[in-house]
TORVEX-693726 format. One record per residue: residue number from 1; chain; x, y, z of N, C-alpha, C in turn. Coordinates in nm, 3 decimals, m for minus. Layout:
! TORVEX-693726
+-----+-----+---------+---------+---------+---------+---------+---------+---------+---------+---------+
! seq ! mol !      nX !      nY !      nZ !     caX !     caY !     caZ !      cX !      cY !      cZ !
+-----+-----+---------+---------+---------+---------+---------+---------+---------+---------+---------+
! NUM !   A !       X !       Y !       Z !       X !       Y !       Z !       X !       Y !       Z !
...
+-----+-----+---------+---------+---------+---------+---------+---------+---------+---------+---------+
This chain:
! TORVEX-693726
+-----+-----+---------+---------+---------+---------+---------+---------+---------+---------+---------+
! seq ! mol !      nX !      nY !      nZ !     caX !     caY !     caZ !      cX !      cY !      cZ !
+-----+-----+---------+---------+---------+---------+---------+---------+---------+---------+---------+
!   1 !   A !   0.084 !  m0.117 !   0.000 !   0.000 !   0.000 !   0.000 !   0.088 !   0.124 !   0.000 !
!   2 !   A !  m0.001 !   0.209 !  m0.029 !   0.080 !   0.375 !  m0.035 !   0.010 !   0.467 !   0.034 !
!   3 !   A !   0.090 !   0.575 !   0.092 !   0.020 !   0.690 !   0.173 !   0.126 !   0.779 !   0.092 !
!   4 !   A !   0.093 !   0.876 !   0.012 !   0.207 !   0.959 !  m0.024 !   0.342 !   0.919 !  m0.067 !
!   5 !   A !   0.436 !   0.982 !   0.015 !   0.571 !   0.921 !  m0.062 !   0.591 !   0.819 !   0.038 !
!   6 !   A !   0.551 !   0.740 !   0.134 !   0.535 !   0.608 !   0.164 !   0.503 !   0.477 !   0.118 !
!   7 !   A !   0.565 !   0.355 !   0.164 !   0.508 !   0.265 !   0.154 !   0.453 !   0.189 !   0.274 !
!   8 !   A !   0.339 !   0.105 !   0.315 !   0.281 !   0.051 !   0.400 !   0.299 !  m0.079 !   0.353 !
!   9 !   A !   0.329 !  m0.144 !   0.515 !   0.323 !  m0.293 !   0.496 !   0.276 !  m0.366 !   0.645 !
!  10 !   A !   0.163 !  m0.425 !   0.630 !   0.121 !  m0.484 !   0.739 !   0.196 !  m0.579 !   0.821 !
!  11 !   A !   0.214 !  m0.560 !   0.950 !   0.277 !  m0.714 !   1.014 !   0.172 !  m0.775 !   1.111 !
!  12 !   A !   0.221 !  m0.900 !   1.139 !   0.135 !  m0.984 !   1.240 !   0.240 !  m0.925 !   1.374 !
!  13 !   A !   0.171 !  m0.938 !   1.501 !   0.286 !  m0.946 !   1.595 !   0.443 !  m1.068 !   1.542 !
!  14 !   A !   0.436 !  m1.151 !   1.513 !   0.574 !  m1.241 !   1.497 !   0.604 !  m1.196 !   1.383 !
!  15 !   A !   0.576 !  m1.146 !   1.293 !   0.629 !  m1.041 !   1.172 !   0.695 !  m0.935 !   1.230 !
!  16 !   A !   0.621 !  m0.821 !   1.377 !   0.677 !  m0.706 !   1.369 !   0.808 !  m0.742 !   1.472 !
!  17 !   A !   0.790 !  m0.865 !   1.547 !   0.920 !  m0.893 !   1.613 !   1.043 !  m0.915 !   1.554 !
!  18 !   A !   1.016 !  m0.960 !   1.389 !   1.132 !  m0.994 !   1.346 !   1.176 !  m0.858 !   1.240 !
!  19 !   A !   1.124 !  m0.776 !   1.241 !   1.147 !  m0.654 !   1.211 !   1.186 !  m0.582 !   1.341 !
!  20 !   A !   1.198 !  m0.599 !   1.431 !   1.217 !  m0.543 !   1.530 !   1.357 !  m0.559 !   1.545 !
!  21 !   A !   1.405 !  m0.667 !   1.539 !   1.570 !  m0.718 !   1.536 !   1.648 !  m0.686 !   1.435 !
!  22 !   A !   1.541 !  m0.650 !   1.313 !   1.604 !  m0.616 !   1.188 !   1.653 !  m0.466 !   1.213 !
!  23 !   A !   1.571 !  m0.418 !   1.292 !   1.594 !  m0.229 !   1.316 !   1.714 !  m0.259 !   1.384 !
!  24 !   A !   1.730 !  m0.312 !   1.480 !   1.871 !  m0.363 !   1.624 !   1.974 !  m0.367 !   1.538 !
!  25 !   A !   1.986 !  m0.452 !   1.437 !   2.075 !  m0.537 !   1.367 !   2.100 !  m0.415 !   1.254 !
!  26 !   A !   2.043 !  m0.319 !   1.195 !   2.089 !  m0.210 !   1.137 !   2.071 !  m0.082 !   1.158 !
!  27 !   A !   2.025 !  m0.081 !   1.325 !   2.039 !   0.080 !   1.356 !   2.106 !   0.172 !   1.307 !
!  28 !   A !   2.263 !   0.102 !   1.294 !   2.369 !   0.226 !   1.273 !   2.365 !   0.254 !   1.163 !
!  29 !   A !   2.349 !   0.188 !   1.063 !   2.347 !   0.195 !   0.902 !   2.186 !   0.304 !   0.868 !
!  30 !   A !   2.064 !   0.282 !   0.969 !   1.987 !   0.338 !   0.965 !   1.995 !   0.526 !   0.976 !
!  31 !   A !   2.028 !   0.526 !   1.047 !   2.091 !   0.664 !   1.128 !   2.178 !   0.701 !   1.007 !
!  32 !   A !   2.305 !   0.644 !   1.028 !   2.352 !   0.713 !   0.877 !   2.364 !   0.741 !   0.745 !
!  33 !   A !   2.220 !   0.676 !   0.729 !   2.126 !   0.701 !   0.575 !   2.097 !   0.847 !   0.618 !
!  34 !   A !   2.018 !   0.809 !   0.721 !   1.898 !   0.902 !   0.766 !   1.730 !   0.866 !   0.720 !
!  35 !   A !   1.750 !   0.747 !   0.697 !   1.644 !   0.662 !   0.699 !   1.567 !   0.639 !   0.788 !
!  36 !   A !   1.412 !   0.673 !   0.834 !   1.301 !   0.663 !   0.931 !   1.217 !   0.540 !   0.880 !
!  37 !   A !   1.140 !   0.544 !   0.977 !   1.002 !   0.442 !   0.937 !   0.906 !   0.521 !   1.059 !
!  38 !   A !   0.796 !   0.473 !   1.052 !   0.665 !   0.491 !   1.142 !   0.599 !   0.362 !   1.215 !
!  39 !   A !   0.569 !   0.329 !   1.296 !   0.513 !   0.207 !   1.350 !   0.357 !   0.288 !   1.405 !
!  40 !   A !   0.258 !   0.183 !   1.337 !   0.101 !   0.193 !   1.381 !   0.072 !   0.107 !   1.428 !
!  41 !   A !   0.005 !   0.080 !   1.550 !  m0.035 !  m0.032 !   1.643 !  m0.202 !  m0.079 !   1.605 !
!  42 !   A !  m0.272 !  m0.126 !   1.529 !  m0.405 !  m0.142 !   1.481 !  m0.445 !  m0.237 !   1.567 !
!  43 !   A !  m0.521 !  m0.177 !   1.692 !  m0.525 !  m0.306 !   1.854 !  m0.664 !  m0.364 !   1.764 !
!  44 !   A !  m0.738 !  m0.324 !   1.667 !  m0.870 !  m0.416 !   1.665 !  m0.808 !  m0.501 !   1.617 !
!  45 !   A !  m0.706 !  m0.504 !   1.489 !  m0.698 !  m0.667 !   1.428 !  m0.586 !  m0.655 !   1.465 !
!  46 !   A !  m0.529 !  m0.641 !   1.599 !  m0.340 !  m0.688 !   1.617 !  m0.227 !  m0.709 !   1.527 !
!  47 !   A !  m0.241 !  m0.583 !   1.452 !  m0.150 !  m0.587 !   1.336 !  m0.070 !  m0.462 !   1.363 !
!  48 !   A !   0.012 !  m0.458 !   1.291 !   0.118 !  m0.320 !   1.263 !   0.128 !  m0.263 !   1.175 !
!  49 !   A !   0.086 !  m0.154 !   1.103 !   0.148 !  m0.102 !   0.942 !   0.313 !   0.029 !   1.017 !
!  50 !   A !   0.404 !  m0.076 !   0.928 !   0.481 !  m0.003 !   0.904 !   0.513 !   0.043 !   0.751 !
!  51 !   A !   0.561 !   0.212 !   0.801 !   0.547 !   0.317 !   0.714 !   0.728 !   0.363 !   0.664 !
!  52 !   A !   0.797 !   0.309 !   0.542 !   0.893 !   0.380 !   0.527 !   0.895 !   0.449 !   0.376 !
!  53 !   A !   1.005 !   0.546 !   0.393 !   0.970 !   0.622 !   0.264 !   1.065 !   0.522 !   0.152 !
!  54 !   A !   1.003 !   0.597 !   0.051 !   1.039 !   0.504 !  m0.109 !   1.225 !   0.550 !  m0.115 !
!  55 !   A !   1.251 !   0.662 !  m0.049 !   1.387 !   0.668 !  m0.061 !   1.526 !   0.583 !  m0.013 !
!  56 !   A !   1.468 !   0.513 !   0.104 !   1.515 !   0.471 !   0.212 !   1.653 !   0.385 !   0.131 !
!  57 !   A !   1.767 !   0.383 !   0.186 !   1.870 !   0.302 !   0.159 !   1.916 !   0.223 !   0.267 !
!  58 !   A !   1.865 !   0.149 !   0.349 !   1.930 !   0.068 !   0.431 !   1.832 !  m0.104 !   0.429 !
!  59 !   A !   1.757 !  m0.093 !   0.277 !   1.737 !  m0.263 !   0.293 !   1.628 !  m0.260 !   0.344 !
!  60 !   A !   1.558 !  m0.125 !   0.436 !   1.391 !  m0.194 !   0.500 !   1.307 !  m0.260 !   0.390 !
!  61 !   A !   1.314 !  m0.186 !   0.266 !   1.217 !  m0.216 !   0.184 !   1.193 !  m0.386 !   0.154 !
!  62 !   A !   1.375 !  m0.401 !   0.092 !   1.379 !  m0.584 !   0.082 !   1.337 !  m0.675 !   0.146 !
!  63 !   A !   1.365 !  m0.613 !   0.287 !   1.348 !  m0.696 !   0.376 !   1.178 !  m0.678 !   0.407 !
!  64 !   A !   1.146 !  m0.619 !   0.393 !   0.974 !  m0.613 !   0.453 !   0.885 !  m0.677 !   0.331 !
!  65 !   A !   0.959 !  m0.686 !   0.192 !   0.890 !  m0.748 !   0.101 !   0.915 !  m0.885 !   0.129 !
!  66 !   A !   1.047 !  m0.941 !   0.146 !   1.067 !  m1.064 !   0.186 !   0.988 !  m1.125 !   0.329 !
!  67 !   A !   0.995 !  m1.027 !   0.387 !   0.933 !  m1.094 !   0.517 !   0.717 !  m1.119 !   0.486 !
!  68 !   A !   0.700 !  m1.025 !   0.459 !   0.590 !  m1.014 !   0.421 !   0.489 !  m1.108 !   0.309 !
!  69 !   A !   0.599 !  m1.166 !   0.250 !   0.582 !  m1.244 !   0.136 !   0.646 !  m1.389 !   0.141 !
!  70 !   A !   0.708 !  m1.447 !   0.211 !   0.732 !  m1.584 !   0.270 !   0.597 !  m1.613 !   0.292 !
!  71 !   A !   0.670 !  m1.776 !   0.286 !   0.547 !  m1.850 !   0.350 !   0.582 !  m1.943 !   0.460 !
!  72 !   A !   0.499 !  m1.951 !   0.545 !   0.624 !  m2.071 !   0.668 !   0.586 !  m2.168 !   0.667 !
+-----+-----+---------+---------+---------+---------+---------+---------+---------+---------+---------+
């Protein structure tokens, strides 16, 4: 999905945990892009949309398509 110059991508809780380690695991590289994201907490269906911009250079994108798009 899109909001502007964003992209949205839904997680389950065990989706946003493993994005969660992914932020840990490239904080520093994050920061010195200057690369953000947004986290939305959606408590009716226990989901997450995270929000990063289309510019971003540190891999969120790959990785949130890959994660998002597996199957287990």
């Amino acid at each position: 999905m899109k909001r502007g110059d964003q992209k949205i991508f839904r997680l389950t809780k065990k989706q946003f945990k493993e994005w969660d380690i992914f932020c840990t695991e490239h904080g520093k590289e994050m920061y010195m892009n200057k690369d953000s994201y947004s986290v939305e907490h959606m408590p009716e269906s226990n989901t997450y949309n995270i929000l990063i911009n289309f510019n971003e250079q540190s891999g969120m994108n790959n990785f949130l398509i890959n994660l998002t798009t597996k199957t287990t």
